[in-house]
C-alpha positions in Angstrom: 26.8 1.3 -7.7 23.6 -0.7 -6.6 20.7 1.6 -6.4 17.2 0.3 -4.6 14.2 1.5 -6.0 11.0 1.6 -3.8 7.6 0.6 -4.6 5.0 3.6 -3.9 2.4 1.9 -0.9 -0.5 1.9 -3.6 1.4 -0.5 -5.8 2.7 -2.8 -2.3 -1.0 -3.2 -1.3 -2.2 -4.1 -4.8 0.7 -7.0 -5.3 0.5 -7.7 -1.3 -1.6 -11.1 -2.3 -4.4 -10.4 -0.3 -8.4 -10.1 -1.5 -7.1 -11.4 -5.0 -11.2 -11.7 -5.2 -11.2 -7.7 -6.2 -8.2 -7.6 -7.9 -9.2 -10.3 -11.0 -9.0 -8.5 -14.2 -6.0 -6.3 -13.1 -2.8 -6.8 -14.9 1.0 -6.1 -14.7 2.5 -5.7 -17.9 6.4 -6.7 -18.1 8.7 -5.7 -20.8 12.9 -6.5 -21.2 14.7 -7.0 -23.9 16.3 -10.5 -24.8 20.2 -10.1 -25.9 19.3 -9.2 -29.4 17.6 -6.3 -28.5 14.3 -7.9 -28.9 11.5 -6.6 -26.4 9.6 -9.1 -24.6 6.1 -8.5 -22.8 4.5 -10.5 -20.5 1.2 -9.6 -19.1 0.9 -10.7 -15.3 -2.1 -10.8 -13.2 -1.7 -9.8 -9.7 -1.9 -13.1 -8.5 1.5 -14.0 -10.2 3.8 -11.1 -8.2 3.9 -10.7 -5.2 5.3 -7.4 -3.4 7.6 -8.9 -0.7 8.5 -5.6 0.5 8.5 -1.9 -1.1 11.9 -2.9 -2.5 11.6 -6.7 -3.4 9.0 -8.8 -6.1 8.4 -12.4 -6.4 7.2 -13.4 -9.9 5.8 -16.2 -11.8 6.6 -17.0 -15.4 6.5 -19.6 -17.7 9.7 -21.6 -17.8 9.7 -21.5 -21.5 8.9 -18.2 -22.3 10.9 -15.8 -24.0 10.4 -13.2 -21.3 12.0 -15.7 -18.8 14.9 -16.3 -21.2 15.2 -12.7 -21.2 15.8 -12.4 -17.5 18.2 -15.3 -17.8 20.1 -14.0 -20.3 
């Protein structure tokens, strides 16, 4: 069973993309695990996700990065 979590409105109009001037210095932190078990953090700026809705993110990471390898997995 698919179950859709929803953003509360605070966090949609921080990651909405707009006035990124007031938001510098505010960071997302992201932790999964890789298929080991390992946990893998990325800290993200608001400026690299992007609240498409209350119920879907778009994110930037490094192509190498473990944390993206993570997600892959």
């Amino acid at each position: 069973m698919t179950r859709s979590l929803e953003l509360p409105e605070a966090v949609c109009a921080l990651l909405d993309g707009t006035r990124l001037d007031v938001k510098v210095g505010t960071v997302v932190q992201l932790a999964v695990s890789d298929d080991a078990g390992w946990p893998r953090v990325a800290a993200i700026s608001v400026g690299e996700l992007f609240a498409v809705s209350a119920t879907r993110l778009l994110l930037t990471l490094y192509t190498r990065s473990r944390t993206s390898a993570a997600l892959e997995g």
